[in-house]
N, C-alpha and C positions, 0 to 999 in steps of 0.2 A: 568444423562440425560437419558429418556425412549429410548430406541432402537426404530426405525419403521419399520415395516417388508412392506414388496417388495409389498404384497397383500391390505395394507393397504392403504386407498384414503387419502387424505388433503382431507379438508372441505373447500378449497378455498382461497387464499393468495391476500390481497389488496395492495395497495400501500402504506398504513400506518404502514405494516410489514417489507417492507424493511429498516425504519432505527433504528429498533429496536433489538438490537443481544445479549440481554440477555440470561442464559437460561432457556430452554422451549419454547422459541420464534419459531416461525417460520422461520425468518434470522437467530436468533441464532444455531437454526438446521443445519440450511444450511450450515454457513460458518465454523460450528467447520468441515465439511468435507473434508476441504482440510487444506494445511500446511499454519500457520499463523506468519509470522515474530512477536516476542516477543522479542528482540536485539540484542546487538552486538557485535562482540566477541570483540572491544576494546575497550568497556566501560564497559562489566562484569571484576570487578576486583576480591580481594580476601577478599569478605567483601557480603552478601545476598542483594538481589537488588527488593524491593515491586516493581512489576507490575498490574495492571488490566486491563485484557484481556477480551474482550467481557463480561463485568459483572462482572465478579471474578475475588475477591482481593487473588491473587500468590505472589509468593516469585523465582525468579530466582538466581541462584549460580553454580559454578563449584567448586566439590571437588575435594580433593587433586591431584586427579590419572590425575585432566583435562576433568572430563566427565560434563555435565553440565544436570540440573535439575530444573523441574518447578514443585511447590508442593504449594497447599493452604496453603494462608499466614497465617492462626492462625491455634495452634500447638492442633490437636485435644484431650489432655491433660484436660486443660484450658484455653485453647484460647488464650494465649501470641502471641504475634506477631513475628513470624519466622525471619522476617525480621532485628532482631537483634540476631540474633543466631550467633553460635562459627560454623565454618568449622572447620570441625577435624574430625579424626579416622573414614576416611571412609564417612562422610558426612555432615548433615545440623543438630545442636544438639540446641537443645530450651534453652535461656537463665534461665527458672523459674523453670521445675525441672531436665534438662538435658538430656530427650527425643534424642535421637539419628535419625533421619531418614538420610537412602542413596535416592539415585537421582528416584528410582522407588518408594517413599514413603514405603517403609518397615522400621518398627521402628526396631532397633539394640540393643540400651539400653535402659537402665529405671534403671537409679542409685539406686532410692531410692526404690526400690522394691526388695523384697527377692531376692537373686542371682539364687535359684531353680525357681525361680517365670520362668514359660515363659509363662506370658502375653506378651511381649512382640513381641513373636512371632505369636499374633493374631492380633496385630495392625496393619493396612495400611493405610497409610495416603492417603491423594488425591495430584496425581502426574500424571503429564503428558508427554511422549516422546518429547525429540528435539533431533533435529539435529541442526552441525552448516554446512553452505555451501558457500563459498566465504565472509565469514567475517559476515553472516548473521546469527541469530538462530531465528530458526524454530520451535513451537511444535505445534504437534496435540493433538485437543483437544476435537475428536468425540467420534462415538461410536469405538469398537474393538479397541481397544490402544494396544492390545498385536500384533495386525498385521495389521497397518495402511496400507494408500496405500501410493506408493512410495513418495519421495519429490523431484518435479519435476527438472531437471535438465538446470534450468534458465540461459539463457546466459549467462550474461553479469557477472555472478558470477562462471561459470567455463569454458568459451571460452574467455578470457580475452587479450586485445590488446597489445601495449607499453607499455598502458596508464592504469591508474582504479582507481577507489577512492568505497568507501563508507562516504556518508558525513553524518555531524553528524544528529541526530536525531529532528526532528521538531516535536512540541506538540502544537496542536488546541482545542479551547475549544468549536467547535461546532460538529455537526453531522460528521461522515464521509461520508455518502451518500453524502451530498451534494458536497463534495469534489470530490468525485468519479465521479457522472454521470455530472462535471462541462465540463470533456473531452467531453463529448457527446453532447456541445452546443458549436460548434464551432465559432459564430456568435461571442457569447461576447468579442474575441482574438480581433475583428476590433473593436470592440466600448468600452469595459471597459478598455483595456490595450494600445490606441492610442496613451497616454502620456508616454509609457514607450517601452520596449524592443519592440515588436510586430511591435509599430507604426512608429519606429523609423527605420527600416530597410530598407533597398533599394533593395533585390533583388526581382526578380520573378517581375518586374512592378509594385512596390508597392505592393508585395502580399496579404497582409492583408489594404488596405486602407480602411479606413472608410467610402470613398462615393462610391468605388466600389469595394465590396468585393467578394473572391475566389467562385466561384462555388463548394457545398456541397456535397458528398454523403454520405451514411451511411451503412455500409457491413457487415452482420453480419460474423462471422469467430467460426471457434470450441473452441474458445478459448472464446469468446466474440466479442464483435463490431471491427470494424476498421472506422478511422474519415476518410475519402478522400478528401484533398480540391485541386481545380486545378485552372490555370487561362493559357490563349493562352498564347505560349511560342514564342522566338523571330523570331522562321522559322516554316513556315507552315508547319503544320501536329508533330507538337513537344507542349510540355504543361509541365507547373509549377508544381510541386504537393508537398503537405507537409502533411504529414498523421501523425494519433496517435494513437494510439491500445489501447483500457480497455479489458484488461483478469479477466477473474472469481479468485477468489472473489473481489481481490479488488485492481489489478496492471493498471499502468497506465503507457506507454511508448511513451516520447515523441523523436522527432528526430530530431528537429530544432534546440538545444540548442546551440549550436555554431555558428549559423549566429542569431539568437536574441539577446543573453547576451554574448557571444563571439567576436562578432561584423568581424567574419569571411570574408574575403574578398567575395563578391559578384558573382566575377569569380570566383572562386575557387568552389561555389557551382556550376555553370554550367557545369562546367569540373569535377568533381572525387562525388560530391553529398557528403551529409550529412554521418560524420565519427564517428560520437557521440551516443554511446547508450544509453539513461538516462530512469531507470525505477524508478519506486515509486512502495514502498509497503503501500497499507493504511492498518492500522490498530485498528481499534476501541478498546478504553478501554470500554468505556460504550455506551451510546446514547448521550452524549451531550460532548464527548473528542473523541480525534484518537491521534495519531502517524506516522508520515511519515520516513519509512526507504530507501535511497534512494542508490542507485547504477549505477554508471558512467561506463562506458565504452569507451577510445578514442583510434582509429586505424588510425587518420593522421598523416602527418607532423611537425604538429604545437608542437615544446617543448615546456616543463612544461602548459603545457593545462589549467590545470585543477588550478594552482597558476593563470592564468592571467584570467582564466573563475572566480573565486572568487575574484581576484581586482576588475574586472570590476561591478560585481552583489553589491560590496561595494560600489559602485559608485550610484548606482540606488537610488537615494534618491527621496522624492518625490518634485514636482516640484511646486505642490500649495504654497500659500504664507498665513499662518496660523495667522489668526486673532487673536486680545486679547481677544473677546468676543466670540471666538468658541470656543465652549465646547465641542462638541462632542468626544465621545471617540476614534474614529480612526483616528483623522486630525492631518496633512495630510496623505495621503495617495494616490492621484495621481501621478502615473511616479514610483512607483515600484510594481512591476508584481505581487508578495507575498503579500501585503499591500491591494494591490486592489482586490484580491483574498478573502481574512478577511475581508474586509467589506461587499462586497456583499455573499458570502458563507455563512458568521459566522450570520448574520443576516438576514437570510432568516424564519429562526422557521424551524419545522420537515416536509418534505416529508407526505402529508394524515393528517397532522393537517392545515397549509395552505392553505390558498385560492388561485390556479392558473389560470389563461385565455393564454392559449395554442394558437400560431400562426402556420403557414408552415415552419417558422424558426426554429422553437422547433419538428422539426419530428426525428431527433435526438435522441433527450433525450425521447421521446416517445415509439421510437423505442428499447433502451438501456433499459429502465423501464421493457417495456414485457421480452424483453432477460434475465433480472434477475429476471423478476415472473416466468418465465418456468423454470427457473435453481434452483429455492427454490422448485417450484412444483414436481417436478424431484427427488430432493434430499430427500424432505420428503415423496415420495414415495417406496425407495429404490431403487432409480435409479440413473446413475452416472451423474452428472449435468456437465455443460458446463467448463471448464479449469481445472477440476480433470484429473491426471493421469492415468489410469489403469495398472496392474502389466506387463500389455506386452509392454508400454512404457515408462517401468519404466528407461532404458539405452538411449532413445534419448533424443536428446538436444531441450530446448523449447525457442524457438525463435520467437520474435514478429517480424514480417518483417514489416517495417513501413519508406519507401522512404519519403525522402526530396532531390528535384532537379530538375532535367530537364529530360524530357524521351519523347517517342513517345506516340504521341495523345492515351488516349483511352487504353494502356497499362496499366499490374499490375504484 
């Protein structure tokens, strides 16, 4: 991937760039600059695990020592697929002629080559830095791999409650953007999810109802957006609020999760507020797949949380009553949250190939859109875009503060 220097302009970023993160792209510019979840440390087992990240088909594995490694999946050899290779002596060894590489893509052996031979010692394969950090692996996959910048120190994966999970892995076969700036329309919570968790709640005055829905606002933060919705609380000069954060490049942190699909006592949110940290990591394979790596966080009361938060979400079935002559592919899917998510998401087409008619409802995602044109513009300028690190804060802890509860009018 071309380096871009500080001096150097963009020729101008549209909306039909963001959900494209190939690379040479312009998103794909972008997002290789900060750290990108690629899995997990309980599903990497002792066996090479084919990933595609942002366009490139990788091979992930930890050898022996435990250090773990992300290296292009065909062996630059002949092009065998790494992805069935032996872990051994040291690292990832090519099944077809034995090619040896460790976790920084430096080739080791070459069996079949004279013993004085050091070709070997000119080979480097293509490999990328990870870290792991609460259960999570991370690689970067920008420019300077020899001295990235830090990887930021995410809450909910190193300030950890009672409570914590990492749940397992979800795989979408549509865009991720779309996935991504779905936070930044908070409108659709009242009307695509009224059959399911959202509609179904009672606190906050019906907070989300359909026919009278939360008052919006939209905040930008150094981080990315913050969602704000509020509605009058039950003593004057006090108010509802249930907020959601999108951080760059592509987390989303919601904080309702326990009085939606929890089904949290009502009082209990009035009194002590939302105790659940739930982030999402998205992660695009290509343009038309992603990945959602998710991490829990709970600091109430409530035992085993996070076993009766998954009884319950097993419960969400959908509630339409599915015809013998419906065919379509998603039915049904009214009355669960994920369901109804897929259809309208997964079915939208790309961001800048679609045709849209923008209302004052969608100021939103309008808003969120610029925030990630500045953040690409930025970055392919040589500049440090919106929820990257810098090496001076590289020791603090990154916290999305995102209230769900009851508080004083007009407070944040």
């Amino acid at each position: 991937m071309a380096k871009v220097g500080a001096k150097k302009k963009s020729k101008g970023v549209t909306l039909a760039d963001i959900p494209r993160v190939g690379p040479g792209t312009p998103c794909g510019q972008w997002f290789r600059r900060y750290w990108i979840v690629v899995g997990t440390a309980q599903e990497l087992y002792d066996i090479p695990q084919a990933v595609k990240i942002l366009g490139e088909d990788l091979v992930l594995f930890r050898d022996q020592s435990g250090k773990a490694g992300l290296l292009g999946e065909h062996c630059p050899h002949r092009g065998a697929s790494l992805e069935y290779g032996d872990i051994e002596d040291g690292g990832l060894r090519c099944p077809y002629h034995g090619w040896l590489f460790n976790v920084h893509g430096q080739c080791l052996e070459m069996p079949a080559e004279p013993k004085e031979n050091k070709f070997c010692q000119k080979v480097k394969h293509l490999s990328y830095p990870v870290k792991e950090l609460g259960g999570l692996l991370f690689a970067y996959m920008g420019p300077n791999r020899d001295d990235p910048p830090p990887l930021p120190n995410y809450a909910p994966l190193v300030d950890r409650g009672n409570q914590w999970q990492i749940e397992p892995v979800r795989h979408a076969d549509y865009n991720w953007f779309n996935f991504f700036e779905n936070s930044a329309d908070p409108a659709h919570v009242c009307i695509l999810h009224r059959d399911a968790g959202y509609g179904q709640q009672s606190w906050g005055n019906q907070f989300f109802s359909y026919t009278e829905m939360p008052h919006f606002e939209f905040v930008e933060m150094d981080y990315g957006m913050k969602v704000v919705m509020t509605k009058p609380g039950p003593e004057l000069g006090t108010e509802f609020v249930d907020e959601m954060s999108l951080a760059l490049p592509s987390i989303v942190q919601v904080g309702d999760t326990e009085f939606v699909h929890a089904k949290v006592d009502a009082a209990a949110l009035i009194k002590a507020g939302s105790q659940c940290e739930h982030w999402m990591f998205v992660t695009p394979n290509d343009d038309d797949h992603f990945m959602l790596f998710t991490a829990d966080n709970y600091r109430g009361p409530e035992a085993n949380f996070f076993e009766k938060l998954k009884t319950l979400r097993a419960k969400e079935t959908p509630v339409q009553e599915e015809m013998p002559y419906d065919k379509r592919k998603f039915m049904p899917y009214k009355g669960n949250v994920r369901k109804e998510d897929l259809v309208t998401q997964g079915t939208q087409g790309l961001l800048g190939e679609r045709s849209e008619q923008l209302g004052v409802s969608d100021r939103g995602v309008i808003k969120f859109r610029k925030i990630v044109l500045d953040a690409i513009e930025t970055a392919l300028n040589g500049g440090q875009p919106k929820g990257m690190v810098g090496k001076k804060q590289a020791g603090e802890l990154y916290r999305l503060e995102t209230q769900v509860g009851l508080r004083a009018k007009g407070s944040n």
